[in-house]
MITI-650910 format. One line per field, with one value per residue: x, y, z of N, C-alpha, C in turn. Coordinates in steps of 0.05 Angstrom, whole numbers. Atoms other than C-alpha are relative to their C-alpha. Layout:
REM MITI-650910
n_xx: [X; ...];
n_yy: [Y; ...];
n_zz: [Z; ...];
ca_xx: [X; ...];
ca_yy: [Y; ...];
ca_zz: [Z; ...];
c_xx: [X; ...];
c_yy: [Y; ...];
c_zz: [Z; ...];
REM end
This chain:
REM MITI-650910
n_xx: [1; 16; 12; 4; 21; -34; -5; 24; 18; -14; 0; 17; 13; 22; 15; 20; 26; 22; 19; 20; 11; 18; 12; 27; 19; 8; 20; 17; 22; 8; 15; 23; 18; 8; 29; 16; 23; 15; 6; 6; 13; 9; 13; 18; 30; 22; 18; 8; 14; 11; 16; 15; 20; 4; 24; 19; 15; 31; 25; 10; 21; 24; 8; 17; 16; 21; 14; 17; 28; 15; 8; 34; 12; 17; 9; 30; 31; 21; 23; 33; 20; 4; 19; 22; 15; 18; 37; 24; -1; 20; -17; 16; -1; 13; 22; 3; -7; 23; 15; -13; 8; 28; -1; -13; 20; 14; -13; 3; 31; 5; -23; 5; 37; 4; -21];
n_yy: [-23; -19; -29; -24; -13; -20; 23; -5; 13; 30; 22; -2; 11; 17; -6; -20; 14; 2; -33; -4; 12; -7; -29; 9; 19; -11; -11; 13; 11; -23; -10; 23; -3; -26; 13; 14; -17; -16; 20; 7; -24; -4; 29; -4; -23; 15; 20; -11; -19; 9; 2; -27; 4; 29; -15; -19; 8; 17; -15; -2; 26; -16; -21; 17; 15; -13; -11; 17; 4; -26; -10; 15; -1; -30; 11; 9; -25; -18; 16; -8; -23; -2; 25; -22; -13; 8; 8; -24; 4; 33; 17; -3; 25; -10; -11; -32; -14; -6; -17; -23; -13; -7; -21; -21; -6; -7; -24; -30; -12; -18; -29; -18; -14; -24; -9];
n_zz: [16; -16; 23; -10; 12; 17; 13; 29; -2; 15; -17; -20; 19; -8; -24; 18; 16; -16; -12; 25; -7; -19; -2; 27; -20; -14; 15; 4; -22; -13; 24; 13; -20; 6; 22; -6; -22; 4; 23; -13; -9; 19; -3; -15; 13; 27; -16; -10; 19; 13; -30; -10; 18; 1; -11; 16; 18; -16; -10; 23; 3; -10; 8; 26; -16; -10; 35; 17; -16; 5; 33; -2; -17; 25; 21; -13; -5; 21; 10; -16; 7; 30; -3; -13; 20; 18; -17; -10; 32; 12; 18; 15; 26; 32; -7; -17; 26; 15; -16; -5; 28; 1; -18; 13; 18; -15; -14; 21; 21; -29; -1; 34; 7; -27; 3];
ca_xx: [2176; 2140; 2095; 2104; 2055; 2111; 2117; 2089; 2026; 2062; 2061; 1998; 1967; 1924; 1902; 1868; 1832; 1799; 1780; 1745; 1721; 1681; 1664; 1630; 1593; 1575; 1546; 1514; 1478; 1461; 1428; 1386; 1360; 1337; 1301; 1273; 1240; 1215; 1194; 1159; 1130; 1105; 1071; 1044; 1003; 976; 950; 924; 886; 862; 822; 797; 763; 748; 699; 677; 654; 608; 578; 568; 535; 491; 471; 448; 408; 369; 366; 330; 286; 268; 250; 202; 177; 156; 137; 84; 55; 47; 14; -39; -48; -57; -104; -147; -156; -180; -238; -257; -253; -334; -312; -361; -394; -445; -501; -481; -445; -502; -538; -486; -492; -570; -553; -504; -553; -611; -562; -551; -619; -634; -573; -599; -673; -650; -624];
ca_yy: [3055; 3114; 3164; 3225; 3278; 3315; 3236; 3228; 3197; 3132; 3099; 3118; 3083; 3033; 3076; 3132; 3073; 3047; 3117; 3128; 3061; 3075; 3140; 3121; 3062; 3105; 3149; 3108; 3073; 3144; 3163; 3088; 3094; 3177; 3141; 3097; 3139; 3185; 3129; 3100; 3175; 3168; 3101; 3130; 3193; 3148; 3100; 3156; 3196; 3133; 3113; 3185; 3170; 3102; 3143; 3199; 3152; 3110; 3169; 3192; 3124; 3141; 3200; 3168; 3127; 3178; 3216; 3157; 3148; 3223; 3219; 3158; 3179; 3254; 3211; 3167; 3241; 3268; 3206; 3210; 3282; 3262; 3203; 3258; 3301; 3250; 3230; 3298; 3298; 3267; 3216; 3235; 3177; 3180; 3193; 3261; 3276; 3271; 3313; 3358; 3376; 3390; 3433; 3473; 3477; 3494; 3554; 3592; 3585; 3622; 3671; 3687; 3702; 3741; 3803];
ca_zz: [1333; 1360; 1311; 1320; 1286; 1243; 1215; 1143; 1134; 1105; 1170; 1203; 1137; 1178; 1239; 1183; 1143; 1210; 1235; 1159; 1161; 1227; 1205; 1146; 1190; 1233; 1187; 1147; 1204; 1234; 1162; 1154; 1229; 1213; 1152; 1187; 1247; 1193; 1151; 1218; 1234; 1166; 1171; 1240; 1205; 1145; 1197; 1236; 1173; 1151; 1227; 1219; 1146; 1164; 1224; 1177; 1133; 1182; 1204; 1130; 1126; 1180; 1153; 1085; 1131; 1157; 1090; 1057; 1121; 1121; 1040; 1059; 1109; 1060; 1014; 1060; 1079; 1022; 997; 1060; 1043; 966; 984; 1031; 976; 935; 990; 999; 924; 896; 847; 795; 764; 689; 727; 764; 702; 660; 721; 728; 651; 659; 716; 678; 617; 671; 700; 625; 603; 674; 661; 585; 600; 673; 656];
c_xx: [-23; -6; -5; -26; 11; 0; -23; -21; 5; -6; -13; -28; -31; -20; -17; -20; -17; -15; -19; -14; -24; -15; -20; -24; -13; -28; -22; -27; -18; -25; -24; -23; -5; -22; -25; -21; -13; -15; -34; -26; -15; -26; -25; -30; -16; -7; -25; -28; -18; -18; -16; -23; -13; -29; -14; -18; -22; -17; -6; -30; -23; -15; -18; -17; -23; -17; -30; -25; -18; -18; -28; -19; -23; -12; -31; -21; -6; -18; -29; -12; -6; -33; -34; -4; -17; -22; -10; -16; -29; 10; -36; -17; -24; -17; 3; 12; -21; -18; 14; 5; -30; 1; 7; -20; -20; 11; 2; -23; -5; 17; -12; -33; 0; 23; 2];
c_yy: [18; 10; 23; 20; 16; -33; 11; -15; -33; -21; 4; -11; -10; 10; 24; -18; -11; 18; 3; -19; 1; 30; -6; -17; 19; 22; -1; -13; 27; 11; -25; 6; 33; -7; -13; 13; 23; -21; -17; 27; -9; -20; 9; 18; -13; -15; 17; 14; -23; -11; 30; 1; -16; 13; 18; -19; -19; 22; 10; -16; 4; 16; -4; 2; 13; 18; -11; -5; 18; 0; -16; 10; 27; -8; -21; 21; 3; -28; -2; 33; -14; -23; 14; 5; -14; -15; 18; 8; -15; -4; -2; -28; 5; 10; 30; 3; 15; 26; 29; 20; 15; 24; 24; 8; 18; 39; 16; -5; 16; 31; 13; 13; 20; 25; 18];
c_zz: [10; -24; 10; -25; -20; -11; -32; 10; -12; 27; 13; -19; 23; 32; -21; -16; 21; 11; -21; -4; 19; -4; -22; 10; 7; -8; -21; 12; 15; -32; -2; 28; -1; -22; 4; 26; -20; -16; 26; 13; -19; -4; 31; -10; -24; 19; 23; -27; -2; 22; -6; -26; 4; 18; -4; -15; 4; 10; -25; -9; 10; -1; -18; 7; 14; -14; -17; 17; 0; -34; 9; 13; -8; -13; 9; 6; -22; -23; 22; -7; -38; 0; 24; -16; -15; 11; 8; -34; -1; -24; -17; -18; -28; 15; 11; -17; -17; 20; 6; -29; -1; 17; -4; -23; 10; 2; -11; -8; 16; -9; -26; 8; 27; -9; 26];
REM end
């Protein structure tokens, strides 16, 4: 029996369900592997971003690191200048007190009787 194309579709039943069969395959498998290379792209750029924070954030670190060294390091000067001042600084004790009261006393009786 020959099929001609002018035939109904009655007897070409089983050569149209393997063509749609394979076509559907086909297209199915064409849609999972498209998922999967963007799925795989996808997986490449999150592994990429996250190498690129992973080295921002050691040099961040480093940074800190130099932050906290710089503070000490402000913080040791301005304690040698604070520790100068207070040795150029005289450290008054009762006796030059008491002397430095007489002095001042001394200085307005001087200022009241000079005019």
């Amino acid at each position: 029996m020959v099929i001609d194309e002018n035939d109904d579709y009655d007897y070409n039943i089983y050569l149209t369900t393997v063509q749609k069969q394979t076509r559907t395959k086909e297209i199915v498998t064409t849609i999972i592997v498209i998922l999967l290379i963007f799925i795989l792209i996808g997986l490449i750029m999150i592994a990429k971003n996250s190498i690129n924070i992973i080295s921002e954030y050691k040099i961040y670190e480093q940074y800190e690191i130099q932050v906290a060294v710089l503070q000490k390091q402000e913080q040791e000067r301005q304690a040698k200048i604070e520790k100068k001042k207070q040795e150029k600084m005289p450290k008054l004790t009762q006796e030059r007190k008491r002397q430095y009261r007489k002095y001042l006393s001394f200085r307005n009786e001087k200022g009241i009787f000079n005019f």
